[in-house]
Structures are given as C-alpha cells and as structure tokens.
N, C-alpha and C positions, 0 to 999 in steps of 0.2 A: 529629804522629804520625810514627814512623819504624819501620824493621826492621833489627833486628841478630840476632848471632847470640851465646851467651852463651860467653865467653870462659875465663873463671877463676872458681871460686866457692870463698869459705872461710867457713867457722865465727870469727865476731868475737867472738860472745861468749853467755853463758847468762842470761836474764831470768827469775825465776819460772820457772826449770825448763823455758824454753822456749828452743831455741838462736834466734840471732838469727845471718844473714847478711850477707856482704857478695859480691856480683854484678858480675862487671867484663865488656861488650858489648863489642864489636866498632866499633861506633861509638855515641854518646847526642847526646842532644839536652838531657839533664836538664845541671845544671848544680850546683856543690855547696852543699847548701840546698834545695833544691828537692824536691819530692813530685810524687810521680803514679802510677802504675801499668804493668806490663808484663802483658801476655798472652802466652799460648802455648796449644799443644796435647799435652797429655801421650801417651804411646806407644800407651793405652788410648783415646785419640781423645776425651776429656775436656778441657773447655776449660778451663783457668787461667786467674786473675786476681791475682796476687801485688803488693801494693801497696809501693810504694816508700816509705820512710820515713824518708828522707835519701838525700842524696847526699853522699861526701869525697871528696876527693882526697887519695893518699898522697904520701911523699915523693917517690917514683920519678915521679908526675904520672900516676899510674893513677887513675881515677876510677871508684867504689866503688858500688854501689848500696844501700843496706842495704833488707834484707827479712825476715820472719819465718817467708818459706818457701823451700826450696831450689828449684833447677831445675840441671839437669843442663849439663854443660857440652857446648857444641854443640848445644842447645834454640834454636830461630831463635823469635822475643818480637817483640813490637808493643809500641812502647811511650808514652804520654801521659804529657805532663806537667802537672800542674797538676792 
C-alpha cells in the first residue's frame, strides 16, 4: 500500500461508449501489467474506489495507470496492488 498524489490524467480511449483513462501519481508501487486499486476521497467527503486495470508505461517512461473512472488531478489516492 502506498500514497501518492494524482499527477496528470488523460482520456486513452472510448469502450462501449464509456471513456476509459489513463492516471499518472506522483510515485506507484504498480508496475506495468499489474492490477489493483486506488482510493481517494472525493470533495463531497465520498470515498472512492477506482480499480486499476493495467498499468504501461510510455515512451517518455511515464507510467500510466488505466481506469474507467476519472479523478482529479492533485486527488492524493491510496493505492493496492494486486
């Protein structure tokens, strides 16, 4: 388990009409390949559970978290892997 804070987030791509993300922290412990989960606390004091669903790494050596929900950049996340 670790805490970062969420760094950059972009629109990868659309599934069945649903966008899918990619999530770049501050620091990770995931690795690319790997699955698990991040938590947060949305603004409304609602907890999050946004599951990770890969991880890549780009050219640049940014590593990507893919998810099917957004989070805000500057969101501080807990994150699991596995």
């Amino acid at each position: 388990m670790f805490e970062a804070e969420v760094t950059d987030i972009r629109e990868a791509s659309r599934q069945q009409g649903r966008s899918v993300w990619q999530i770049s922290l501050s620091q990770t412990e995931f690795t690319p390949g790997a699955t698990g989960v991040l938590e947060a606390t949305a603004r409304s004091g609602a907890k999050l559970e946004v599951p990770v669903l890969e991880v890549v790494r780009d050219e640049a050596g940014v590593t990507w978290h893919v998810t099917m929900k957004p989070l805000l950049e500057g969101t501080m996340v807990v994150g699991r892997v596995g």
